[in-house]
N, C-alpha and C positions, 0 to 999 in steps of 0.2 A: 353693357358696361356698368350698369347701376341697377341697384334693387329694384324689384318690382314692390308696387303699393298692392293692399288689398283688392281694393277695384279695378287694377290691371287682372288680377287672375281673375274675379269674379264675374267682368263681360266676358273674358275669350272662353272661359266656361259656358258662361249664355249662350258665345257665338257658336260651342261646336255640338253644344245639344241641341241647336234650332239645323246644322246644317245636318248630324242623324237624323233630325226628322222629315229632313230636306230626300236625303239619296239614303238612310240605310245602312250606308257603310258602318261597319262596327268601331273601324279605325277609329271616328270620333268620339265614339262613346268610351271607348278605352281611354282615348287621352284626358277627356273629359274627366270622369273619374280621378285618373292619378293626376290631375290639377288640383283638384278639390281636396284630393289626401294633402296636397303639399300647400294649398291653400290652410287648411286648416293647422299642417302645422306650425306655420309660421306665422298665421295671425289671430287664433281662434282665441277667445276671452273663455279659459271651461268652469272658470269664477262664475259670470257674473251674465255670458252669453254675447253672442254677438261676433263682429271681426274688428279687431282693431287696423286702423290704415297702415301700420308700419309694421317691424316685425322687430323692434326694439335692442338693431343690433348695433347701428350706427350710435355712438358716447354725444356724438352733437344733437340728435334729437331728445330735447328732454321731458317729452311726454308723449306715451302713446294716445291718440285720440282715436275714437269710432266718431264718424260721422253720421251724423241723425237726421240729414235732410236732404230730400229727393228732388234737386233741381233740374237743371240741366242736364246734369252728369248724378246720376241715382248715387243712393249711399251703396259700400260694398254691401251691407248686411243686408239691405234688402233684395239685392241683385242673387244674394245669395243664398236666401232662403227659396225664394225662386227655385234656383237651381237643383237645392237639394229635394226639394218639394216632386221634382222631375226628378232626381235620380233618385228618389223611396218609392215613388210609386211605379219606377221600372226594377226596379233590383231589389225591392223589399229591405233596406238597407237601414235598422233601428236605431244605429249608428246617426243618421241626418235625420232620422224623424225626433229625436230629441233634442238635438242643433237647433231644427225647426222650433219647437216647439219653448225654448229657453232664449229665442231670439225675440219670436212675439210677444215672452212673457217682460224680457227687458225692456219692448218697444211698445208696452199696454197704456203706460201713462202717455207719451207723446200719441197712440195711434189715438186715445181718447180725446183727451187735448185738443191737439193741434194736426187734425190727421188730413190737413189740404199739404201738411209738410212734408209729410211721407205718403204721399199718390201709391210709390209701389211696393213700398211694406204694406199699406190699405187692400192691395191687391194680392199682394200674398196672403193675406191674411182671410179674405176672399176664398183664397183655392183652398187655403188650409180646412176651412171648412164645411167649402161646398165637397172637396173631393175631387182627384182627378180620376178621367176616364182614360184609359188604352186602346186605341184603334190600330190594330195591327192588320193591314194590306198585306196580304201574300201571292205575289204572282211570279209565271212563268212565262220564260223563254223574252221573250220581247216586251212582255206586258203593255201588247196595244187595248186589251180589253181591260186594263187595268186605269186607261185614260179617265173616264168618265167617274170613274170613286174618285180619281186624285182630286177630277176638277170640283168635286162637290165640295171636295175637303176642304181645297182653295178657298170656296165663294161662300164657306157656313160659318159661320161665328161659333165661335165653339174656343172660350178662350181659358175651359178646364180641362183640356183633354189633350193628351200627346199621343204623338202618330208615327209608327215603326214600319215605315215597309220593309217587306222583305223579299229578298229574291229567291225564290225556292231552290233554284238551281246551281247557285254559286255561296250565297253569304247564310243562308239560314243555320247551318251549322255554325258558324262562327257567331254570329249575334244569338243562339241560341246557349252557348259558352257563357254568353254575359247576363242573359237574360232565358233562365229554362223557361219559364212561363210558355214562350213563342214554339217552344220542339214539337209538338203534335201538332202545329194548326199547318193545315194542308189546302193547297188549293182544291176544292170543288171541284168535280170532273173533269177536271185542269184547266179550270177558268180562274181569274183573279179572284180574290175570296175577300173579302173583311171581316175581321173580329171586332166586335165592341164590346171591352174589360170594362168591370169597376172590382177592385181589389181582387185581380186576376181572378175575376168570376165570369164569366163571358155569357152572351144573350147568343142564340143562335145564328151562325154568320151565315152574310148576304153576298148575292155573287154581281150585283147591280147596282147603279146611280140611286136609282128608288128605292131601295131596300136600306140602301145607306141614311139614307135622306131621313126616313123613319126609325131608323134605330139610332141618329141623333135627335131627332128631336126637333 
């Protein structure tokens, strides 16, 4: 019944690229994306960088502001750099890495400053230059041998890296739609397999806990 603010679209974007990383499904990565298109059109600043919290169409708000401080409830822009930061480094998309990259530059004086203010602009800004890695799990049928990578993945701190499984037998075509990178990787003598990416260059995959273990690090 009323507009959404910037920070409304900006977590349920966070929520549904953590829950593809959860199960897979491409559904949420699709929706994910065209939030982000209409996220941006509604509040994206292409002046100056950044999100503004409203979308400037209400006559009684008379000034749009961006919020600049990660309390409780994070700023949109940084939830949102976040995000795009995950969706360039699955879809190659130049489009958000210069989003990205106009957001930190607007956010350089406060991250320098005052940057216990912004905890997760500090953090984006973080991956922005360590780099995220891609680990994409491919298994089949049940994927009970697929358990013990998942658990590793669970219990590893690894807070630069995003994790795609896939089910070979049902979704990989479709999430290979969104994301070609994933179309050749094949489960291993039809065991669960892991790829470990950095800038869709991949290390030779592992079909084991220990294997995984070592190619994070």
């Amino acid at each position: 019944g009323i507009e959404g603010y910037a920070e409304d679209y900006a977590c349920a974007i966070h929520g549904l690229l953590e829950l593809f990383q959860a199960d897979g499904d491409p559904g949420w990565l699709e929706w994910a994306a065209a939030l982000q298109l209409r996220q941006d059109a509604l509040f994206w600043d292409s002046g100056d960088g950044g999100w503004f919290s409203t979308t400037g169409a209400d006559p009684t708000v008379l000034m749009r502001l961006k919020e600049d401080y990660d309390g409780a409830e994070p700023a949109a822009s940084s939830v949102s750099v976040l995000n795009l930061l995950t969706l360039a480094h699955l879809t190659a998309n130049a489009a958000a890495e210069e989003k990205v990259r106009k957001t930190l530059g607007l956010f350089a004086e406060r991250l320098r400053d005052h940057g216990r203010m912004v905890p997760l602009m500090s953090t984006a800004l973080a991956a922005y230059h360590t780099g995220l890695a891609q680990i994409v799990l491919v298994a089949q049928g049940d994927a009970a041998d697929a358990s013990p990578m998942l658990d590793t993945l669970a219990t590893t701190y690894r807070p630069f890296s995003i994790v795609v499984p896939v089910h070979a037998e049902s979704t990989q075509r479709q999430v290979a739609d969104l994301l070609p990178f994933i179309a050749a990787m094949t489960p291993m003598n039809g065991g669960a397999t892991a790829y470990v990416c950095r800038n869709f260059t991949c290390e030779q995959p592992v079909t084991d806990a220990a294997g995984l273990r070592e190619r994070l690090g």
